[in-house]
SERO-4910 file (N, C-alpha, C, O; in steps of 0.05 Angstrom, whole numbers):
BEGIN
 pado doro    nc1    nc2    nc3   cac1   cac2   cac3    cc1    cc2    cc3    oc1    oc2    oc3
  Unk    A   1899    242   -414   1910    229   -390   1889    227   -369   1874    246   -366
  Unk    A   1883    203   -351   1873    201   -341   1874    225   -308   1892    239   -299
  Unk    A   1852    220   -301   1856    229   -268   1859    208   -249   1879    209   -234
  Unk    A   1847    195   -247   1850    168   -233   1875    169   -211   1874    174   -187
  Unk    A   1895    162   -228   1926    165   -209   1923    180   -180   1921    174   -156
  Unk    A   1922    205   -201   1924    232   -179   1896    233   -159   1898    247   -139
  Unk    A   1880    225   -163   1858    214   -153   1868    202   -120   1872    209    -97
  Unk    A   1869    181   -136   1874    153   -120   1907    166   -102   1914    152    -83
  Unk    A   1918    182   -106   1942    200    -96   1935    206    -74   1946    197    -54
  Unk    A   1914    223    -73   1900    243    -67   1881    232    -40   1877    249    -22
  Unk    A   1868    207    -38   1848    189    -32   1871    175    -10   1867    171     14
  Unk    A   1886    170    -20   1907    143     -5   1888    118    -17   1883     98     -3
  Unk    A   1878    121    -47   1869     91    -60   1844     77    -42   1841     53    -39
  Unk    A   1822    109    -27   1797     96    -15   1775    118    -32   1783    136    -48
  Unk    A   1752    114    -27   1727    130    -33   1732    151    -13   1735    146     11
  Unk    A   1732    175    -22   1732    203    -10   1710    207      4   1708    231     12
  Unk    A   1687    187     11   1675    193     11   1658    171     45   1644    177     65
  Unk    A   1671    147     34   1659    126     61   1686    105     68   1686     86     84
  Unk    A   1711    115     49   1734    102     51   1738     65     50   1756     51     59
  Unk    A   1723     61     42   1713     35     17   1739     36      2   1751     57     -2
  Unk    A   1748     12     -5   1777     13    -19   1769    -13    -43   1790    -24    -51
  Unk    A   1753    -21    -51   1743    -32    -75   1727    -15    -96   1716      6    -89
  Unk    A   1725    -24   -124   1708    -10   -145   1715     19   -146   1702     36   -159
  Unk    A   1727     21   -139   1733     65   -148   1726     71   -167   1725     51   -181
  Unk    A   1722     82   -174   1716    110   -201   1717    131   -195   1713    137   -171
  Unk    A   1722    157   -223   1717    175   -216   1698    188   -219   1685    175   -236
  Unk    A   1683    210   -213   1654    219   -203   1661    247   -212   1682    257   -203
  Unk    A   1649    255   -224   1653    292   -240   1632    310   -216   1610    309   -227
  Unk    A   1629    321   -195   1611    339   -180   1596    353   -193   1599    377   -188
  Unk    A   1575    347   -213   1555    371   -228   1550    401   -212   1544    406   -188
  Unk    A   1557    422   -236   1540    416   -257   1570    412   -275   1569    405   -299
  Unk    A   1594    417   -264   1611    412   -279   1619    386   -300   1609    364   -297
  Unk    A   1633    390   -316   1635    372   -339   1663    361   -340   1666    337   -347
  Unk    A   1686    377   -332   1706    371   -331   1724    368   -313   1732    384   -296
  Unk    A   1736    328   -323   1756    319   -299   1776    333   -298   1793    333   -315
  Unk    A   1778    348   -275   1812    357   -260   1804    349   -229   1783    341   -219
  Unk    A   1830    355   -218   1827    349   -187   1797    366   -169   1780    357   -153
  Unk    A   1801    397   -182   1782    410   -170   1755    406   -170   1739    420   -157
  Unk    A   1749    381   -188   1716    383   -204   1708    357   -195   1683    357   -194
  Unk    A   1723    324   -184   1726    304   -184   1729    295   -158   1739    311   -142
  Unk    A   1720    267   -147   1730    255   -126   1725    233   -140   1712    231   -160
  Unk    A   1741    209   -122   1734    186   -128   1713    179   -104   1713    188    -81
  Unk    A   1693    156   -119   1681    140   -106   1682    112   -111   1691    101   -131
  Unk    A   1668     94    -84   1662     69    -94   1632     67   -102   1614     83    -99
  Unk    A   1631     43   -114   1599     30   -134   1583     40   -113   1565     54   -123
  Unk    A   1582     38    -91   1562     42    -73   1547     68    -70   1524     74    -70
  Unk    A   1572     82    -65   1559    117    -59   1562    120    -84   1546    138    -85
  Unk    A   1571    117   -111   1566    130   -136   1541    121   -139   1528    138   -151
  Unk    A   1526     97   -132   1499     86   -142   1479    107   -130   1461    118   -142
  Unk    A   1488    110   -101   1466    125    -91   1461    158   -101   1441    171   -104
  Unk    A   1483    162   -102   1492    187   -106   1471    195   -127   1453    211   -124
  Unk    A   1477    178   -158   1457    180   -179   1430    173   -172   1416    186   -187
  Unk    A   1416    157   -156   1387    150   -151   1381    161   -123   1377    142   -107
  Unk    A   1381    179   -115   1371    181    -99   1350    169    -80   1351    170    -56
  Unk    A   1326    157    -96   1318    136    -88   1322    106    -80   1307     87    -78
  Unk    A   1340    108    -78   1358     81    -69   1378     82    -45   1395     66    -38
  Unk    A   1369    115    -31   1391    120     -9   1383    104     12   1360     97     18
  Unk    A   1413     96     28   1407     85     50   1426     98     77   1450     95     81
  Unk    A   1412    110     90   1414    127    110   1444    119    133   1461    134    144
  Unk    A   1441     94    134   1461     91    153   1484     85    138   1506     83    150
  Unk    A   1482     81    108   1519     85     98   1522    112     90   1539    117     73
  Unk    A   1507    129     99   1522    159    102   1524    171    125   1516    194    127
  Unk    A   1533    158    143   1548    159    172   1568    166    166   1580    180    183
  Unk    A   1581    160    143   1612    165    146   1613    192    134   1636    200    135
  Unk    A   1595    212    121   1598    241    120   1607    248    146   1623    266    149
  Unk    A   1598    236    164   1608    247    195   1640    257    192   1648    276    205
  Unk    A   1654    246    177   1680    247    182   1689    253    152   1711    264    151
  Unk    A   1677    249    125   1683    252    105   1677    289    106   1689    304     90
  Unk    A   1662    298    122   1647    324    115   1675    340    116   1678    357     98
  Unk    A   1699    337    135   1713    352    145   1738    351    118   1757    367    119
  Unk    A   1736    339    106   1755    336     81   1766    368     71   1752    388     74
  Unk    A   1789    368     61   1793    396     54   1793    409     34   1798    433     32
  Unk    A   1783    387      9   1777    384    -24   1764    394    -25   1749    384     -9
  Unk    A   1751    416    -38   1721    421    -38   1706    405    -62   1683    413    -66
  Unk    A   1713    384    -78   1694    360    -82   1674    352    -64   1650    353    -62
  Unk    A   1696    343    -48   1681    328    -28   1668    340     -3   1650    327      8
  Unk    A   1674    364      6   1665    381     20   1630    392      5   1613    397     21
  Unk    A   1624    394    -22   1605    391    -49   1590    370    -33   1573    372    -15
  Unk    A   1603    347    -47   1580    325    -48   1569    316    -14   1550    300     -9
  Unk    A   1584    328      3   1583    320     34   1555    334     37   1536    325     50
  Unk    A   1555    358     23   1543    381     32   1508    369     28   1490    366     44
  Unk    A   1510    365     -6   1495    352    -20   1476    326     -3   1452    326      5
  Unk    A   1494    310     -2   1485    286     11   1468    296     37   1446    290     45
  Unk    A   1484    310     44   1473    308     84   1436    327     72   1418    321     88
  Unk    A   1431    340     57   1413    355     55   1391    334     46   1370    328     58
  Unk    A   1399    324     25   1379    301     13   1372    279     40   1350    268     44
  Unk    A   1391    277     54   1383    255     82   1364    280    108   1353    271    129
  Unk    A   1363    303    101   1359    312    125   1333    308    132   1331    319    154
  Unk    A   1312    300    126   1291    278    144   1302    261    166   1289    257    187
  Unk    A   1328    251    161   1324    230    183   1334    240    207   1338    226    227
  Unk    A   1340    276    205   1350    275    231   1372    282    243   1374    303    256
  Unk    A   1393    261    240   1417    264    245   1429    292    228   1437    313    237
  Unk    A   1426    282    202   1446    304    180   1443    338    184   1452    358    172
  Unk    A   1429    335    203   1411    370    210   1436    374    231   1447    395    226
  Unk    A   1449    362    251   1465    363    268   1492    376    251   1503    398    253
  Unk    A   1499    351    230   1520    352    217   1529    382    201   1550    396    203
  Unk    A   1504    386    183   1496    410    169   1514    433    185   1536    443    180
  Unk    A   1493    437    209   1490    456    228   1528    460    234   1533    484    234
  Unk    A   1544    448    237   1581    448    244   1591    453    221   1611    467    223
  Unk    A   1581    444    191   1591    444    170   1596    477    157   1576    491    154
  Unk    A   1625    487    150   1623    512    143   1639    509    109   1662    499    107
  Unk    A   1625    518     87   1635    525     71   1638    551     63   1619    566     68
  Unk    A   1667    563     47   1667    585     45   1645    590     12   1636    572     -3
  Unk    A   1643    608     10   1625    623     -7   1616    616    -25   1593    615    -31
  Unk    A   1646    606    -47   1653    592    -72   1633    560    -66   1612    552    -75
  Unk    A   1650    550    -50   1639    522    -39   1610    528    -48   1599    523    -69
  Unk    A   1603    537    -31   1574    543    -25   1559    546    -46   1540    530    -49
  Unk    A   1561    564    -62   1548    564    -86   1552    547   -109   1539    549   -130
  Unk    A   1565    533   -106   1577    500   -124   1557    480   -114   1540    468   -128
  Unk    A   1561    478    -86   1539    465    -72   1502    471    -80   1483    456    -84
  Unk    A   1506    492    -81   1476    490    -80   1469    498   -110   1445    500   -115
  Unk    A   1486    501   -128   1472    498   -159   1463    479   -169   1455    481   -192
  Unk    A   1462    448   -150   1436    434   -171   1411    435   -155   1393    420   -163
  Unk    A   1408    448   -139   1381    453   -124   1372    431   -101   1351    425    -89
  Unk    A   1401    420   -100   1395    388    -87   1377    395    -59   1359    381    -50
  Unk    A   1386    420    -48   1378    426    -19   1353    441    -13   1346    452      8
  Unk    A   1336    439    -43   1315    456    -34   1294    434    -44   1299    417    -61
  Unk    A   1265    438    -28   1244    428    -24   1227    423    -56   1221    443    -70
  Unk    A   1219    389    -68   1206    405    -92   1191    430   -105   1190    437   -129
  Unk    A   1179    443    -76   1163    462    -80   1177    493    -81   1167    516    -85
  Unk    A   1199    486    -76   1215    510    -78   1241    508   -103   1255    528   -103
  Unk    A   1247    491   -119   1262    486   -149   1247    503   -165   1223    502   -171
  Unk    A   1268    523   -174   1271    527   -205   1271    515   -224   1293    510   -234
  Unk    A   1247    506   -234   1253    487   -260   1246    508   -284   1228    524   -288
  Unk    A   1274    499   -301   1269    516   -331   1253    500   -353   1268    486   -367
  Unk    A   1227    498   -358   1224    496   -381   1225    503   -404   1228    528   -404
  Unk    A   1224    494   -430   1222    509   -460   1197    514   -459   1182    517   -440
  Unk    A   1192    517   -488   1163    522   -499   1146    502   -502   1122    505   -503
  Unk    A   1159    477   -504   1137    445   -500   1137    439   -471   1127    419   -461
  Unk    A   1149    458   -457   1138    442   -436   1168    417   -414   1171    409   -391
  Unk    A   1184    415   -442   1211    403   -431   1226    413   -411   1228    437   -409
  Unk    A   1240    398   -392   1254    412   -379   1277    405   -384   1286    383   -390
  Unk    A   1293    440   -379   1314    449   -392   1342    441   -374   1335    439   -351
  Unk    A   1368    436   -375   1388    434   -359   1407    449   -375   1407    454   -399
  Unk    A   1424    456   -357   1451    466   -353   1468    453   -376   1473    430   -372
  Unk    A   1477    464   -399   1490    451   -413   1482    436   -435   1498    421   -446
  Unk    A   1447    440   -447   1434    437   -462   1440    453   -483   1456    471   -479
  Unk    A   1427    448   -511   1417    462   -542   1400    461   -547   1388    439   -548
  Unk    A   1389    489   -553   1369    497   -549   1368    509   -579   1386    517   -593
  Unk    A   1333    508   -586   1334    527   -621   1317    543   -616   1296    537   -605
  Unk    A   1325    569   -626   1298    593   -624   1276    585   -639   1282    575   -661
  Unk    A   1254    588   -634   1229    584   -648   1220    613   -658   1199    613   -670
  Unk    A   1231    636   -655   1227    663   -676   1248    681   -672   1266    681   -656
  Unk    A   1241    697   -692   1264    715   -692   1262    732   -665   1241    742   -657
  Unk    A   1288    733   -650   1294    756   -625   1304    776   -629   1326    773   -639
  Unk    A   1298    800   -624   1312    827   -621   1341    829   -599   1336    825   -576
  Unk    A   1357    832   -602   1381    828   -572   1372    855   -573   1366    860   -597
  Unk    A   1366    877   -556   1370    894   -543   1404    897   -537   1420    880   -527
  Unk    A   1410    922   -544   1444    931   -534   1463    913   -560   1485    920   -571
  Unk    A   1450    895   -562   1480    882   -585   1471    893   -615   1489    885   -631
  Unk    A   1449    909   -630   1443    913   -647   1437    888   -668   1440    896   -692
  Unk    A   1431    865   -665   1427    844   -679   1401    825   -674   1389    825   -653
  Unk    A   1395    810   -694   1367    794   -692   1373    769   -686   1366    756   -706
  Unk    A   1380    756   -672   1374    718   -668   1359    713   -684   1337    722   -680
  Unk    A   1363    699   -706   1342    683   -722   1328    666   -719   1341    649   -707
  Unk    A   1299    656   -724   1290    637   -717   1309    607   -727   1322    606   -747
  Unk    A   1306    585   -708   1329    562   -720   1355    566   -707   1370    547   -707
  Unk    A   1360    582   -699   1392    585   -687   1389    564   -665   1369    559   -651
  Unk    A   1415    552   -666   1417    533   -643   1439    539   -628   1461    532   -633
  Unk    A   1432    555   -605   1444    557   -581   1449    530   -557   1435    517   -542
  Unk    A   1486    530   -568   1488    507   -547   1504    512   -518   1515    533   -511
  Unk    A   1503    494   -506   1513    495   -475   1507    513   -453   1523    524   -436
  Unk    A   1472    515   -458   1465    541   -443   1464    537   -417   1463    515   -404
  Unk    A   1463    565   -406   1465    570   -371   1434    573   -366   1418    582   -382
  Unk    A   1429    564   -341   1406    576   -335   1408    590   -307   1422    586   -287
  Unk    A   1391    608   -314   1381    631   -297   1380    618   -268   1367    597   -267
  Unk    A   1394    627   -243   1384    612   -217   1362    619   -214   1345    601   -219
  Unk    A   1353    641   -205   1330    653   -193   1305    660   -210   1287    671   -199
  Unk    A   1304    654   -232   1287    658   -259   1274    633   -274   1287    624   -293
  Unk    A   1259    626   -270   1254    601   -296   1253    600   -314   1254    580   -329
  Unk    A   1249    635   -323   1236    638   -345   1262    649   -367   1260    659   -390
  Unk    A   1288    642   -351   1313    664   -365   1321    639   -374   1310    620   -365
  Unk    A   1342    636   -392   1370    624   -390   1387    638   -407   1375    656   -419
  Unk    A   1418    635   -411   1437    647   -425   1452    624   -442   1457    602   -432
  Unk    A   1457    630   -464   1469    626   -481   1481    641   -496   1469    663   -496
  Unk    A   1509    642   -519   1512    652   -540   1502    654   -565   1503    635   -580
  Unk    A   1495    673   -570   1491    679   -593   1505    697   -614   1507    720   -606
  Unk    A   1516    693   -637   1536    710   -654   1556    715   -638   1551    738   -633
  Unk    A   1579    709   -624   1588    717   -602   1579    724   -583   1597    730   -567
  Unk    A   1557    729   -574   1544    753   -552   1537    729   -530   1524    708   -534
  Unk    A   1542    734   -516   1527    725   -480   1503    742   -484   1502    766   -483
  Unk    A   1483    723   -489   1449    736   -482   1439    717   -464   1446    695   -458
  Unk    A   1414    735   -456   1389    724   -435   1376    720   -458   1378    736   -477
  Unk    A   1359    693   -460   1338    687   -469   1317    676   -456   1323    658   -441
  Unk    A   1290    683   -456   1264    673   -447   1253    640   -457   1252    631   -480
  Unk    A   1248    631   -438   1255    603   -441   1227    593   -462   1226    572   -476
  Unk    A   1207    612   -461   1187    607   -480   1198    608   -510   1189    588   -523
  Unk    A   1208    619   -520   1222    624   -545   1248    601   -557   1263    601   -576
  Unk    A   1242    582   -534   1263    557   -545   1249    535   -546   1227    533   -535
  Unk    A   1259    520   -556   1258    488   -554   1283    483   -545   1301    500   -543
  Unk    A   1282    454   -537   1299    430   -532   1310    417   -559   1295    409   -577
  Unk    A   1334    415   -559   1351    406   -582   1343    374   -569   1351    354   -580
***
């Protein structure tokens, strides 16, 4: 079943976002994967375009965070958060920021794709070639691992899928293995 409906319910049938009432779609808030109300807003072509290229932002059609910021969804309260950070060179969005309060949850939704921090300050996970790793990747061990505490060996070749990565670590991520929630060292994988 779609979301859309309840979406567009939800919206009064505008972009949650600059209230544009042509082209809608729905828009999943990464790093999440799945449409429900909690994970989703709709947008129009416009802010979904920018949204994905960031190089293609244009500063004065996100004026309307001014008033989208205050939404009580935390989608959109997310991507408000998001946006105003990526704009904050120009200025204004440093104002906006500064009034904007998310509670905790919010907050840490918000800032798990790293949108708000400086290139020089991202966690990037790489593997062992050198690839970089995302959230929700498969990954194959390149040797056999010891788990410490689970009494078992990861085999070389195991393909661990839909792994987490480490916030504060580059060098971590988690995945399952044999059932087990393990840390793995990101040198010891490849990229599926």
């Amino acid at each position: 079943m779609s979301i859309l409906p309840q979406l567009e319910t939800r919206s009064g049938g505008q972009c949650e976002l600059c209230k544009a009432s042509d082209s809608l779609s729905v828009y999943t808030v990464p790093p999440n994967t799945l449409e429900n109300l909690d994970t989703t807003l709709l947008v129009c072509a416009t802010c979904q375009n920018q949204i994905e290229h960031p190089d293609q932002m244009d500063a004065n059609h996100w004026r309307c965070l001014n008033d989208s910021m205050w939404s009580q969804e935390p989608p959109v309260q997310v991507m408000a958060w998001r946006l105003l950070h990526r704009l904050i060179a120009e200025g204004w969005p440093k104002d906006l920021l500064d009034m904007l309060y998310l509670d905790d949850e919010t907050l840490a939704w918000a800032q798990a794709t790293g949108d708000h921090l400086s290139d020089d300050d991202k966690i990037i996970h790489r593997d062992s070639n050198g690839v970089v790793l995302s959230a929700g990747d498969t990954v194959t061990l390149i040797k056999d691992l010891t788990v410490k505490g689970a009494n078992f060996t990861a085999k070389r070749g195991t393909a661990v899928r839909g792994i987490s990565l480490v916030a504060d670590n580059a060098e971590h991520i988690e995945g399952r293995v044999n059932g087990q929630q393990i840390v793995i060292l990101t040198q010891f994988v490849k990229k599926s």
